[in-house]
FIKE-400516 format. One record per residue: residue number from 0; residue in one letter; x, y, z of N, C-alpha, C in turn. Coordinates in nm, 4 decimals. Layout:
<rs>
+--------+--------+----------+----------+----------+----------+----------+----------+----------+----------+----------+
| martor | lumtor |       nX |       nY |       nZ |      caX |      caY |      caZ |       cX |       cY |       cZ |
+--------+--------+----------+----------+----------+----------+----------+----------+----------+----------+----------+
|    NUM |      A |        X |        Y |        Z |        X |        Y |        Z |        X |        Y |        Z |
...
+--------+--------+----------+----------+----------+----------+----------+----------+----------+----------+----------+
</rs>
This chain:
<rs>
+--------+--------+----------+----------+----------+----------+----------+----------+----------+----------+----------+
| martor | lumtor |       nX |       nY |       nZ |      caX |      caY |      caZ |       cX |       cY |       cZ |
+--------+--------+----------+----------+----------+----------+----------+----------+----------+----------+----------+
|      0 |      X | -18.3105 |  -7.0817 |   0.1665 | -18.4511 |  -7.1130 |   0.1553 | -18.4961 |  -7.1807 |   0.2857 |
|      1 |      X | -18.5208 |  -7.1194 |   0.4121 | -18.5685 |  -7.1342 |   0.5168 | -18.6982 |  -7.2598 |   0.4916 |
|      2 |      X | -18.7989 |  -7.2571 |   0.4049 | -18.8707 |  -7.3034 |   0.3888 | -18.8903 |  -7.4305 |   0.3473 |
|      3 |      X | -18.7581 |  -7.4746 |   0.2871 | -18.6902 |  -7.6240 |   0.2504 | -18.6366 |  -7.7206 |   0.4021 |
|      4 |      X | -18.5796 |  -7.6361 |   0.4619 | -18.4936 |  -7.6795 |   0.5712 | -18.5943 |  -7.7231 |   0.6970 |
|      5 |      X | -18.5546 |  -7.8068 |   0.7509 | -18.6673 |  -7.8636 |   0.9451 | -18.6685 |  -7.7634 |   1.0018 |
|      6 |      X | -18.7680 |  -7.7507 |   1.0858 | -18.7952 |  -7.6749 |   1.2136 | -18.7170 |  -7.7052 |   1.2491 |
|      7 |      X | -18.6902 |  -7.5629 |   1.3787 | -18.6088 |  -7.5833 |   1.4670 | -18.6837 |  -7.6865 |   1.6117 |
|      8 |      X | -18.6858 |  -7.7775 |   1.6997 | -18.7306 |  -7.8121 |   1.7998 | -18.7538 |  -7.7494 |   1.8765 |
|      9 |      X | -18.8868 |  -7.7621 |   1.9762 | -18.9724 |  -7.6249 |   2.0482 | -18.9352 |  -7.7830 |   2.1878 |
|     10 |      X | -18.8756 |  -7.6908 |   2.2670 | -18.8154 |  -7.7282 |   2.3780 | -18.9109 |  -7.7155 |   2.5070 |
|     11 |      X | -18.9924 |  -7.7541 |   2.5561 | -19.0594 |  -7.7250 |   2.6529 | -19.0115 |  -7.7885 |   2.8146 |
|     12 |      X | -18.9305 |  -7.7180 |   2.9253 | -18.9597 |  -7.7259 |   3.0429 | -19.0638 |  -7.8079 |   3.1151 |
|     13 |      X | -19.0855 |  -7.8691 |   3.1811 | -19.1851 |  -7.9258 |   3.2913 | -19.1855 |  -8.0436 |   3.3573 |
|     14 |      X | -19.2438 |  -8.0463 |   3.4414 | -19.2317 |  -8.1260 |   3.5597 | -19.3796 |  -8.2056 |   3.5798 |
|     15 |      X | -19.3462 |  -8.3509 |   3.5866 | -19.4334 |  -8.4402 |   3.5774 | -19.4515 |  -8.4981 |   3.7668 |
|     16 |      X | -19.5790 |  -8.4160 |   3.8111 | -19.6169 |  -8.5015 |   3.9360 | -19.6410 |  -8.6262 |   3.9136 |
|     17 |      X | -19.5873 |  -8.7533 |   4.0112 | -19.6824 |  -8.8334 |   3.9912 | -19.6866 |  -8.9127 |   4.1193 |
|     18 |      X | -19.7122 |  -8.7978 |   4.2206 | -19.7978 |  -8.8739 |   4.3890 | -19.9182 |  -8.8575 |   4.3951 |
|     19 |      X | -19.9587 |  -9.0052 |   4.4544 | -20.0743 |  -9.0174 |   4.4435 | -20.1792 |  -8.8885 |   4.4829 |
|     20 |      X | -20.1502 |  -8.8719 |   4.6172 | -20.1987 |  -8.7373 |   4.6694 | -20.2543 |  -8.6309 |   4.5933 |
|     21 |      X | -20.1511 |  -8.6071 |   4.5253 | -20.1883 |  -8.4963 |   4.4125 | -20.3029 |  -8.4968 |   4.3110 |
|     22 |      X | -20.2766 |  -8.6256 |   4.2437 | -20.4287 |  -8.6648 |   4.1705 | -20.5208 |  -8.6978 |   4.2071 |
|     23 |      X | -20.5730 |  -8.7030 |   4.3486 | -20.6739 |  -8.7799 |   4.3653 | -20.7174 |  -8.6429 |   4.4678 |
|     24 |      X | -20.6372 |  -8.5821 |   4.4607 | -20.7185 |  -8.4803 |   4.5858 | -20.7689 |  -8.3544 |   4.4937 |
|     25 |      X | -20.7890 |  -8.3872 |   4.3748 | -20.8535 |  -8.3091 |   4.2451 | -20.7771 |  -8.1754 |   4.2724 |
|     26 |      X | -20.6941 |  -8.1778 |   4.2409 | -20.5830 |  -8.0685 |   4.2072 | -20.6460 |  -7.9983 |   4.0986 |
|     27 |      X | -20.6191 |  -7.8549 |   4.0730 | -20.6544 |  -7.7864 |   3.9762 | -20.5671 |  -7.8348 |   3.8328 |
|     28 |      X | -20.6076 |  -7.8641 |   3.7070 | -20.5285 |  -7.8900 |   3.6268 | -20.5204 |  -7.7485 |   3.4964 |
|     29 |      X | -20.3907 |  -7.7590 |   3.4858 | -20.3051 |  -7.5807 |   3.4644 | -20.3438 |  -7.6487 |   3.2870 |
|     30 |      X | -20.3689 |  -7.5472 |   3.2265 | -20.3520 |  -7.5194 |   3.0605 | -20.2540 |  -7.3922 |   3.0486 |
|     31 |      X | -20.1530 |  -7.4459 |   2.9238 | -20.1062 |  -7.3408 |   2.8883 | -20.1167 |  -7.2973 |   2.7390 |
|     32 |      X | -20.1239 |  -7.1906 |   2.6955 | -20.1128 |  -7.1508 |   2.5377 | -20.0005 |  -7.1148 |   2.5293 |
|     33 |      X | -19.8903 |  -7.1559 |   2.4323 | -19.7356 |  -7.1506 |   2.3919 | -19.7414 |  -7.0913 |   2.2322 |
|     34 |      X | -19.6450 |  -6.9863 |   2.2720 | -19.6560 |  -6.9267 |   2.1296 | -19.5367 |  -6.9609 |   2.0625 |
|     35 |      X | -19.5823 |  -7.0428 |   1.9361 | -19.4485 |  -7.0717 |   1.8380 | -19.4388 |  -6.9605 |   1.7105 |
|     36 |      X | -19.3318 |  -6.9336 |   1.6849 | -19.3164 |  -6.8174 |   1.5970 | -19.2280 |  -6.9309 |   1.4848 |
|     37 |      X | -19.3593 |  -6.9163 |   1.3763 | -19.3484 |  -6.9869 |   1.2578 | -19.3387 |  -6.8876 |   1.1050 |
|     38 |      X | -19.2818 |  -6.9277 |   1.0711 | -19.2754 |  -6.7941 |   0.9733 | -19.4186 |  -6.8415 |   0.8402 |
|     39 |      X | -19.4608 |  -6.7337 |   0.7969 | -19.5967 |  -6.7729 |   0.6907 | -19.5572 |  -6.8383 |   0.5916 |
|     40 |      X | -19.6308 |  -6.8832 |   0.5506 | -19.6038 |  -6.9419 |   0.4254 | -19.6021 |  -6.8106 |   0.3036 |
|     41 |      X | -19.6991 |  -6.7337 |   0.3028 | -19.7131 |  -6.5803 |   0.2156 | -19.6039 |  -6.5263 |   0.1971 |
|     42 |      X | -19.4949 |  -6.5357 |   0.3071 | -19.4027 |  -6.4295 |   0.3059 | -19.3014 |  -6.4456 |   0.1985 |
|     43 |      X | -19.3173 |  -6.3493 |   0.0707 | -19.2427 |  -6.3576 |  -0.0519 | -19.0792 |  -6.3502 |  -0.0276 |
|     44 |      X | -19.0039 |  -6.4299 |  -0.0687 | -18.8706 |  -6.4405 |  -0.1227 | -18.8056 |  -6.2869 |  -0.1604 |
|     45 |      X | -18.7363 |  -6.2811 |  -0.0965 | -18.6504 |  -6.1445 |  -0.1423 | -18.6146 |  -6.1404 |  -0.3003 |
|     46 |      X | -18.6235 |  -5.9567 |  -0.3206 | -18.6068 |  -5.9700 |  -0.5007 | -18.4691 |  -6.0802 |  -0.5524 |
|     47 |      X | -18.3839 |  -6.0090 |  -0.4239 | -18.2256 |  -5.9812 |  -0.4321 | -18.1934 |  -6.1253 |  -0.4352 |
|     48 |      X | -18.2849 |  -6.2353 |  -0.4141 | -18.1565 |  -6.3838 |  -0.3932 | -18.1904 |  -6.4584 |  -0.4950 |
|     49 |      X | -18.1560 |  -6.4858 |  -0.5720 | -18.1297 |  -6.4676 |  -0.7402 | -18.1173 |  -6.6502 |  -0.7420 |
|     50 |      X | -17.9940 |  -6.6263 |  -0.6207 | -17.9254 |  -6.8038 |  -0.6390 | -18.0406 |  -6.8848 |  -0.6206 |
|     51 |      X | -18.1702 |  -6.8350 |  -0.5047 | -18.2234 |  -6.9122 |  -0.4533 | -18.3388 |  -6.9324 |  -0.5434 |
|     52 |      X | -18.3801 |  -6.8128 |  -0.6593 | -18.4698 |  -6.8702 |  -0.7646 | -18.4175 |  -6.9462 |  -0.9024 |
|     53 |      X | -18.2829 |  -6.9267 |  -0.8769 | -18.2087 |  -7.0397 |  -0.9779 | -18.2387 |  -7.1586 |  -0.9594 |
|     54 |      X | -18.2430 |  -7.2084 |  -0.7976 | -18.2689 |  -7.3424 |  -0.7596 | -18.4036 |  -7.3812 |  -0.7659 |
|     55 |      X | -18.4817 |  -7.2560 |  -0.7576 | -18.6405 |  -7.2981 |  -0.7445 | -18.7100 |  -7.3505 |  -0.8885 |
|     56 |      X | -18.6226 |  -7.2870 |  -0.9901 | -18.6055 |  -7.2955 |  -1.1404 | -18.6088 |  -7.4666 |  -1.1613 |
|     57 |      X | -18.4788 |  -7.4782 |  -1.0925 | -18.4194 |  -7.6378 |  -1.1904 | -18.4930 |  -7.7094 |  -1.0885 |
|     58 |      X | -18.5012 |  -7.7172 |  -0.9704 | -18.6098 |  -7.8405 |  -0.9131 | -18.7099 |  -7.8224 |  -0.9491 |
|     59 |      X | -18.7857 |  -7.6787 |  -1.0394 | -18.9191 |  -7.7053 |  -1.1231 | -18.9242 |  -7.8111 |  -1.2287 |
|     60 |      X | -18.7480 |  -7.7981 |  -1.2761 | -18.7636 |  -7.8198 |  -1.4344 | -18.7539 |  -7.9743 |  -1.4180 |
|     61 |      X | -18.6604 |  -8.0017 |  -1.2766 | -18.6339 |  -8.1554 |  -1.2757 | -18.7905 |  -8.2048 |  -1.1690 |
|     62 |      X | -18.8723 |  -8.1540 |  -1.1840 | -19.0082 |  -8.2525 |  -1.1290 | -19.0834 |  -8.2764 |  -1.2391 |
|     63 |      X | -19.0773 |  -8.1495 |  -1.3538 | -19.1605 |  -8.1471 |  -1.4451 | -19.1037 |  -8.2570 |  -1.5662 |
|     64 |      X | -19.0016 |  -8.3003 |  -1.5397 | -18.9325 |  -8.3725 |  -1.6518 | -18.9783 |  -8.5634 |  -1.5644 |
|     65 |      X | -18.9716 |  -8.5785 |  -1.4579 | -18.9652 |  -8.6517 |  -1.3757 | -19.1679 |  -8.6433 |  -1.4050 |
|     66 |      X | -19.2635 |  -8.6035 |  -1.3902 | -19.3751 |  -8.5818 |  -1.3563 | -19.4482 |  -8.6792 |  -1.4842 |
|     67 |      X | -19.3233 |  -8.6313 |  -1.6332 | -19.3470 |  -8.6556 |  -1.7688 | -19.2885 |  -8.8078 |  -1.8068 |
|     68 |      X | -19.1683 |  -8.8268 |  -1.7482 | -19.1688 |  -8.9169 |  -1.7436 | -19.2393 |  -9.0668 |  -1.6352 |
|     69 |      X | -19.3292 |  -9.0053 |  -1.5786 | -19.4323 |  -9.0856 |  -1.5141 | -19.5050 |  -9.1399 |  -1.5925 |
|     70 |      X | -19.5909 |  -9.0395 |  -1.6385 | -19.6679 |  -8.9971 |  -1.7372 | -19.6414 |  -9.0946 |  -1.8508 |
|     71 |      X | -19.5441 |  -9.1216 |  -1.9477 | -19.4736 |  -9.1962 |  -2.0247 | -19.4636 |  -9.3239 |  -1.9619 |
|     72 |      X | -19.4318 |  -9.3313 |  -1.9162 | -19.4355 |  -9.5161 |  -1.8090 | -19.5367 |  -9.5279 |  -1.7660 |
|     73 |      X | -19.6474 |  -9.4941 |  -1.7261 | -19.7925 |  -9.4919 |  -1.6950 | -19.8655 |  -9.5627 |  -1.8579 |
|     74 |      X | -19.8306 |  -9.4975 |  -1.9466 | -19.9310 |  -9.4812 |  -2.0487 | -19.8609 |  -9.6004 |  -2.1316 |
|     75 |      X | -19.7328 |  -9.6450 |  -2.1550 | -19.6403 |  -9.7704 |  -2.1905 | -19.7152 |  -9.8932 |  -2.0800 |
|     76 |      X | -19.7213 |  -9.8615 |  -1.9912 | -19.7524 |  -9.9882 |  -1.8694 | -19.8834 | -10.0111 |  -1.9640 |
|     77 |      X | -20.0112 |  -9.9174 |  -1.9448 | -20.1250 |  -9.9590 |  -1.9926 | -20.1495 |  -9.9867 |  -2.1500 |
|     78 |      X | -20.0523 |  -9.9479 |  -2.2350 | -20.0363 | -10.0053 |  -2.3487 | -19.9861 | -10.1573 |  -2.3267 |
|     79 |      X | -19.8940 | -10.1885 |  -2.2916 | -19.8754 | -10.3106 |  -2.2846 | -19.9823 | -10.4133 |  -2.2233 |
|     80 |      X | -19.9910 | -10.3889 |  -2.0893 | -20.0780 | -10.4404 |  -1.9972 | -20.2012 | -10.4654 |  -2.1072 |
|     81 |      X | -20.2763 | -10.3782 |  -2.1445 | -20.4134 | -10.4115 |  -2.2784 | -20.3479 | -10.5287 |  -2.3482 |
|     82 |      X | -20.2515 | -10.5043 |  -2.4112 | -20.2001 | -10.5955 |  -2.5068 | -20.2181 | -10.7092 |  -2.4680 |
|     83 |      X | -20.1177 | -10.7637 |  -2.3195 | -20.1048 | -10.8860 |  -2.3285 | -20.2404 | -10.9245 |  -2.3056 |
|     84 |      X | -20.3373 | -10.8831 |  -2.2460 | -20.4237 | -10.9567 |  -2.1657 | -20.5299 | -11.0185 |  -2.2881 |
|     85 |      X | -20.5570 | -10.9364 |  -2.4032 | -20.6369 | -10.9367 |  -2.5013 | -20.5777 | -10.9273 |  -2.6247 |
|     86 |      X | -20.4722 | -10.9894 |  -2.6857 | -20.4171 | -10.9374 |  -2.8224 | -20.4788 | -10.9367 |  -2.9117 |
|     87 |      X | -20.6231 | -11.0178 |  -2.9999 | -20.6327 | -11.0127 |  -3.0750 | -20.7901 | -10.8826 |  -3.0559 |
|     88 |      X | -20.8176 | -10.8552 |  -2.9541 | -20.9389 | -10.7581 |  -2.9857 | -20.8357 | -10.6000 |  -2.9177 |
|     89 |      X | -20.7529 | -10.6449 |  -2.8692 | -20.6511 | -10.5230 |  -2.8882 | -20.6105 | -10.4341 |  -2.9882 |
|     90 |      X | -20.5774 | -10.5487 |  -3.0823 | -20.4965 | -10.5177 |  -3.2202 | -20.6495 | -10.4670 |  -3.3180 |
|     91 |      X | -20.7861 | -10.5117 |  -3.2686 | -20.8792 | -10.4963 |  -3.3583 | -20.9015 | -10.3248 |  -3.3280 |
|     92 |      X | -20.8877 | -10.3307 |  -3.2208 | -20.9319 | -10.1608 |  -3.1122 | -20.8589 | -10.0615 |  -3.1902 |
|     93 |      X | -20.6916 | -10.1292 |  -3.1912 | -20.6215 |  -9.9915 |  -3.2324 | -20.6297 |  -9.9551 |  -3.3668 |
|     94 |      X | -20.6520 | -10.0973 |  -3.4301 | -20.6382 | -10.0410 |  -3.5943 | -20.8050 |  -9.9717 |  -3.6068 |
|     95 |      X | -20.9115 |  -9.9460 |  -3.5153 | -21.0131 |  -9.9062 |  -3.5563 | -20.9778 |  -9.7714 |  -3.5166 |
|     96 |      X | -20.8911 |  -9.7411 |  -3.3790 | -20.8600 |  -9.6425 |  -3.3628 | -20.7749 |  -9.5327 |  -3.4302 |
|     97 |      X | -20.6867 |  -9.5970 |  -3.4998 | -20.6210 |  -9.5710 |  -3.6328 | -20.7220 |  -9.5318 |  -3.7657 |
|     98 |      X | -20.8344 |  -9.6025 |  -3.7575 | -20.8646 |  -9.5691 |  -3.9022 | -20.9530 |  -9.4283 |  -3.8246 |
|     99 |      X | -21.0215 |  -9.4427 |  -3.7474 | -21.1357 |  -9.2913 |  -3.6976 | -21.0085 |  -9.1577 |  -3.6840 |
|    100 |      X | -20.8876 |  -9.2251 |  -3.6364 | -20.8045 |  -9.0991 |  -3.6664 | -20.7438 |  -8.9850 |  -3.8267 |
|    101 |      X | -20.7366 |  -9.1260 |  -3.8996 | -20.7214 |  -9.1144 |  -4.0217 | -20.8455 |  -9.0553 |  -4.0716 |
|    102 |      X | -20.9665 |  -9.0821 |  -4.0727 | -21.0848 |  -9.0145 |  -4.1380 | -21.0779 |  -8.8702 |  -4.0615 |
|    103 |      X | -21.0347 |  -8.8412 |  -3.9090 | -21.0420 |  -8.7228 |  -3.8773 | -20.9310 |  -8.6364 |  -3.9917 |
|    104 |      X | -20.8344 |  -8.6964 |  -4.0026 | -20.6979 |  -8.6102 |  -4.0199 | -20.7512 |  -8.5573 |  -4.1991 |
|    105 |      X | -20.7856 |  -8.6854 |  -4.2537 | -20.8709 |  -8.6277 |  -4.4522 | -20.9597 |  -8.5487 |  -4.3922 |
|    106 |      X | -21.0133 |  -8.5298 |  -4.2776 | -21.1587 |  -8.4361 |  -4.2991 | -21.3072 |  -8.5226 |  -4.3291 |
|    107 |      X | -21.2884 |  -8.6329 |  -4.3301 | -21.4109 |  -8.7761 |  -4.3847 | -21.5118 |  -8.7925 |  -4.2509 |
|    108 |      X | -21.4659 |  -8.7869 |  -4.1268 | -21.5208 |  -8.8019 |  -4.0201 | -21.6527 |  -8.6830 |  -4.0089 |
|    109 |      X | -21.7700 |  -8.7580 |  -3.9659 | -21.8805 |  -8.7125 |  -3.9068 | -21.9743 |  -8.6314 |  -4.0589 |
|    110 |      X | -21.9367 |  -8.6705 |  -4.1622 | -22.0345 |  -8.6377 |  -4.3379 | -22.1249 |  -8.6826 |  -4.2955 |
|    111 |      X | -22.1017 |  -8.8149 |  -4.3245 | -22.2345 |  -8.9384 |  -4.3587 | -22.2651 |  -8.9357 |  -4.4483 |
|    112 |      X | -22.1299 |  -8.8981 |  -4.5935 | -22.1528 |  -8.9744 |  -4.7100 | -22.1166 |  -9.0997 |  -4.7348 |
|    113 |      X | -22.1120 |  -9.1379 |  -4.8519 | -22.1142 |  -9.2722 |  -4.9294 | -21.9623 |  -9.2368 |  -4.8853 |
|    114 |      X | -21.8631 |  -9.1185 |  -4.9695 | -21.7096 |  -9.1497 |  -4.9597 | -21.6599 |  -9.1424 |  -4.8439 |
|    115 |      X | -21.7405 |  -9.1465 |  -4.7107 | -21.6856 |  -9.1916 |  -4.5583 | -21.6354 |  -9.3077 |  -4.5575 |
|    116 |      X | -21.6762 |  -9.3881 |  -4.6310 | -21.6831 |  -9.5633 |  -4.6639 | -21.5297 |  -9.6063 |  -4.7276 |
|    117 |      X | -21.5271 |  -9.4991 |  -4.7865 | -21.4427 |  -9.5498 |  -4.9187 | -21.2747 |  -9.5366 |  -4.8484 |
|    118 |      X | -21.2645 |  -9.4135 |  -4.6994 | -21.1364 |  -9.4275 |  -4.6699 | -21.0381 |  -9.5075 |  -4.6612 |
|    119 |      X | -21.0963 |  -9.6303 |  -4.6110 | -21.0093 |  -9.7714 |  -4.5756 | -20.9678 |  -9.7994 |  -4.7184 |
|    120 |      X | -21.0159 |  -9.8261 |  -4.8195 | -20.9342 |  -9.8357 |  -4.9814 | -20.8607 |  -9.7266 |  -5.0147 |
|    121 |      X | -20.8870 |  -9.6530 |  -4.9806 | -20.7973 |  -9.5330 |  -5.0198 | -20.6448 |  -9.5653 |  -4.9837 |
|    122 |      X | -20.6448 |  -9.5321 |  -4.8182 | -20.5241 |  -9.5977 |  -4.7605 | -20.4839 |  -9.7413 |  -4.7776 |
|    123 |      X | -20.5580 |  -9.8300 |  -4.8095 | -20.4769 |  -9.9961 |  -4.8526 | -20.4027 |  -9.9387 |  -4.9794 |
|    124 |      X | -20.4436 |  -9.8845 |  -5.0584 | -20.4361 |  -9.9008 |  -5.1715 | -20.2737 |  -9.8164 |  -5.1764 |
|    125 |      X | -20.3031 |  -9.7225 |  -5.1042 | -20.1564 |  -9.6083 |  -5.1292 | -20.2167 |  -9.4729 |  -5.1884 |
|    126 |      X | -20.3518 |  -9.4722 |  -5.2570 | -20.3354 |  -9.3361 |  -5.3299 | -20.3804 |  -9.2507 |  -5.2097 |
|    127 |      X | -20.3925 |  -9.2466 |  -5.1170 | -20.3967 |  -9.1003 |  -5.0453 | -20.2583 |  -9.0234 |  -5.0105 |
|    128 |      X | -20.1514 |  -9.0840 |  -5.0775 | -20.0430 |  -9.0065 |  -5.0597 | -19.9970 |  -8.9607 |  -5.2029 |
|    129 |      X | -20.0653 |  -8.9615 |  -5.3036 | -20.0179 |  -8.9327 |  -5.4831 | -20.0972 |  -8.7872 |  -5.4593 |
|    130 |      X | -19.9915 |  -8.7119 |  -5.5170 | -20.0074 |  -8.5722 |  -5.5682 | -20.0991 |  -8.5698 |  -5.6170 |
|    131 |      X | -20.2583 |  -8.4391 |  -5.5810 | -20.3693 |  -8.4394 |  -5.6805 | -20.5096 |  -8.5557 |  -5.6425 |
|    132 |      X | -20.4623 |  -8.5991 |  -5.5562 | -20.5531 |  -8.7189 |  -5.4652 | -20.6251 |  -8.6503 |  -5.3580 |
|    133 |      X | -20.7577 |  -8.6279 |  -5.2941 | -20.8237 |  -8.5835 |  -5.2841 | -20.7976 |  -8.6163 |  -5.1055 |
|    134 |      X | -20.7505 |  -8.5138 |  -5.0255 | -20.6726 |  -8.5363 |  -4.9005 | -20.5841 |  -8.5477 |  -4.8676 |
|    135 |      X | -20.4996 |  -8.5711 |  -5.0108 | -20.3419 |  -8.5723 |  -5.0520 | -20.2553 |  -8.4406 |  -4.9189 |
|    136 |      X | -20.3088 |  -8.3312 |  -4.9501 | -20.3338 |  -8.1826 |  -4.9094 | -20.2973 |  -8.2249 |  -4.7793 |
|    137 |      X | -20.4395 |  -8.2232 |  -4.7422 | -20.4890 |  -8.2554 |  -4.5826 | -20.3399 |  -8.3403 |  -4.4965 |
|    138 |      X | -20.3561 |  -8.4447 |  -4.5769 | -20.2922 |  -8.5563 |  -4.4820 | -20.1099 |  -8.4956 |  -4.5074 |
|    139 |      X | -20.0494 |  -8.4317 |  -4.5736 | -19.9348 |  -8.3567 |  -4.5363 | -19.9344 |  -8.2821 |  -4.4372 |
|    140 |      X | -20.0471 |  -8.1613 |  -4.4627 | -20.0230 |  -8.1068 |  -4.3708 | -20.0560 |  -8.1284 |  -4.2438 |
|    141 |      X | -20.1712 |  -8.1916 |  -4.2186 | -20.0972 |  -8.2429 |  -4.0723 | -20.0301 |  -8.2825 |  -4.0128 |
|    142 |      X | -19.9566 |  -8.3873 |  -4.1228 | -19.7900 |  -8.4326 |  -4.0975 | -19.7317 |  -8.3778 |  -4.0226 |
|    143 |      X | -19.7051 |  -8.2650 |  -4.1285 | -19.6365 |  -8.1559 |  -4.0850 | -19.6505 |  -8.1251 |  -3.9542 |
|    144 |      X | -19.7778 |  -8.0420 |  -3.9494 | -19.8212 |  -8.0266 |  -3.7948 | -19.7628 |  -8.0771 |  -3.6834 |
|    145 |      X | -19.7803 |  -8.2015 |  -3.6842 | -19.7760 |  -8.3646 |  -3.5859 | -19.6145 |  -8.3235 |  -3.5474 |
|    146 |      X | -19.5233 |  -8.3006 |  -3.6808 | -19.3756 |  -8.3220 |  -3.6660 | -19.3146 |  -8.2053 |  -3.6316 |
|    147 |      X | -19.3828 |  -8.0674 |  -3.6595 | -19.3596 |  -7.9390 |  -3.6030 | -19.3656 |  -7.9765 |  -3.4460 |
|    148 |      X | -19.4882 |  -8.0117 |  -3.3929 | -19.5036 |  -7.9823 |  -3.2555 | -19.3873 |  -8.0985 |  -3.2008 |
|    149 |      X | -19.4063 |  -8.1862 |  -3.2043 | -19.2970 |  -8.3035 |  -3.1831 | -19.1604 |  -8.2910 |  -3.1549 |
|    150 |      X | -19.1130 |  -8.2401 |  -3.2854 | -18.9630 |  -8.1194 |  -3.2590 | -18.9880 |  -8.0353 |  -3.1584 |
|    151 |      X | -19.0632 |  -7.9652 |  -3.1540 | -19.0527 |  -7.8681 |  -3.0348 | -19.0626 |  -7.9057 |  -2.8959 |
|    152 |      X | -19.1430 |  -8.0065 |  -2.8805 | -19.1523 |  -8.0827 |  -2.7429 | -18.9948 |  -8.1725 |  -2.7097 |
|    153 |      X | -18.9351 |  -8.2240 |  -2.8264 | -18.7588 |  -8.2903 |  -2.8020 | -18.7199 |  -8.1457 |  -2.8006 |
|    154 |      X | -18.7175 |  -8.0420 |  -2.8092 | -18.5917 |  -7.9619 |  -2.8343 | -18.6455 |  -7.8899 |  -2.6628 |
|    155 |      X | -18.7761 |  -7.8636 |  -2.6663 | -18.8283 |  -7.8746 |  -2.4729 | -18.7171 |  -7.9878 |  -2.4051 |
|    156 |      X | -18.7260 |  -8.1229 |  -2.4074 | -18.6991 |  -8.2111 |  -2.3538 | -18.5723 |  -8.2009 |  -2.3337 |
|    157 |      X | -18.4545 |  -8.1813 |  -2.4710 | -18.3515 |  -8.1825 |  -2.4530 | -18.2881 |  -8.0380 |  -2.3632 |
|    158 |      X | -18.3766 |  -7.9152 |  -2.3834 | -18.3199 |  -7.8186 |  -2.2898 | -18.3156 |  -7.8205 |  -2.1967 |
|    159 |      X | -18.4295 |  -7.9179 |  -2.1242 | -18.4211 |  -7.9345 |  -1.9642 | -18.3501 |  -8.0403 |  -1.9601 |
|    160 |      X | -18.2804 |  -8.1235 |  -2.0256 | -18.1967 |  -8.2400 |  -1.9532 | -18.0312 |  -8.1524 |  -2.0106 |
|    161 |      X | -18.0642 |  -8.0399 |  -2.0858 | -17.9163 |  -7.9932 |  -2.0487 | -17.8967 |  -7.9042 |  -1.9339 |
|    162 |      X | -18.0207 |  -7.8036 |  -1.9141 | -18.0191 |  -7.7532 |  -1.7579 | -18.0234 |  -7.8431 |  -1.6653 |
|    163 |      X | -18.0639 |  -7.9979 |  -1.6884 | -18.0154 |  -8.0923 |  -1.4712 | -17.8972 |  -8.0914 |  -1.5415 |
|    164 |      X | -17.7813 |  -8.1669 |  -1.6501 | -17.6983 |  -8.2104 |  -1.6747 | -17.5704 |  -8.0869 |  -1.5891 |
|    165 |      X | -17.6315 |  -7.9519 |  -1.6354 | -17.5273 |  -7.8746 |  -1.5629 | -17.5782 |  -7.8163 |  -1.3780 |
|    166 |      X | -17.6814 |  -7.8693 |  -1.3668 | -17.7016 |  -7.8698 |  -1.2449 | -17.6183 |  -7.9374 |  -1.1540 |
|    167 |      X | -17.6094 |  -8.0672 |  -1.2003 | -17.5487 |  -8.1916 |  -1.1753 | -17.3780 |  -8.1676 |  -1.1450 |
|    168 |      X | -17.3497 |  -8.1234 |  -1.2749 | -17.2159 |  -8.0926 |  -1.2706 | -17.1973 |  -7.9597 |  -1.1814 |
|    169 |      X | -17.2472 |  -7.8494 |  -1.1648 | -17.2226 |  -7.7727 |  -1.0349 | -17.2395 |  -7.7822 |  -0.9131 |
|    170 |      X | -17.3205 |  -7.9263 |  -0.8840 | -17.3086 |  -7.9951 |  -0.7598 | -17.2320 |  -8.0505 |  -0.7366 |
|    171 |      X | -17.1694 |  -8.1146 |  -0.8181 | -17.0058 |  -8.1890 |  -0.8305 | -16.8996 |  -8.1329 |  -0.8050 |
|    172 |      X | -16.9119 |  -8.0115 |  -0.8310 | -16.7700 |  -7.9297 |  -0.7675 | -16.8018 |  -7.8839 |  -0.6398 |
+--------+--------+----------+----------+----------+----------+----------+----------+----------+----------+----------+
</rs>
């Protein structure tokens, strides 16, 4: 992968006057145009080198895992960081943020009936999880949902930390 690796150094010849004579008797001053032969950036990768899109593969997979875990420490920093600075209108934020999620997930969000009201008893109470309870439905299956995609994002996660793991180890030998 030519394109990973330094330039080669462009070596230039020349000779530095420096009598007075020369500069002051307004000498003609020389320009040159030097042609460097740089290869394009366009120029596609051969079908045939297989090894070299293997590698282009796992340093995708190890930036994108690295990119995510930024991402994750970014969003932990500013969770915390809120916290300490403000705990008690923190703790007021999230549980409001918690309940507008919860009215999204029953379907209660944006009526503007009377039983928009009534969600917060519902959930103190426990019956939005009894069989035959009105969101009962709803609030499984999004569960579900939530824990479908979830699995699939660890079983993502864990495939790319077993592709560096054997990256790792074929750099080792």
């Amino acid at each position: 992968m030519p394109h990973l690796q330094p330039l080669e150094p462009i070596t230039l010849n020349y000779t530095i006057r420096v009598d007075r004579a020369f500069h002051q008797g307004g000498a003609k001053k020389t320009i040159y145009d030097i042609l460097v032969p740089v290869m394009t950036p366009m120029t596609p990768l051969p079908a045939h080198d297989t090894e070299a899109l293997k590698t282009l593969a796992q340093l995708d997979d190890a930036l994108a895992l690295t990119v995510q875990a930024i991402n994750n420490s970014k969003a932990k920093h500013a969770f915390l960081d809120s916290l300490s600075r403000d705990p008690a209108n923190f703790v007021k934020r999230w549980i409001s943020s918690q309940r507008r999620d919860i009215a999204i997930i029953l379907g209660e969000a944006g009526r503007g009936n009377a039983e928009a009201g009534n969600v917060s008893e519902v959930w103190r109470t426990g019956e939005a999880w009894k069989e035959g309870t009105d969101g009962s439905k709803k609030i499984r299956e999004g569960v579900g949902m939530w824990l479908n995609a979830k699995d699939k994002d660890d079983e993502r996660r864990q495939e790319l930390a077993r592709r560096q793991q054997q990256q790792q180890a074929l750099a080792a030998r």
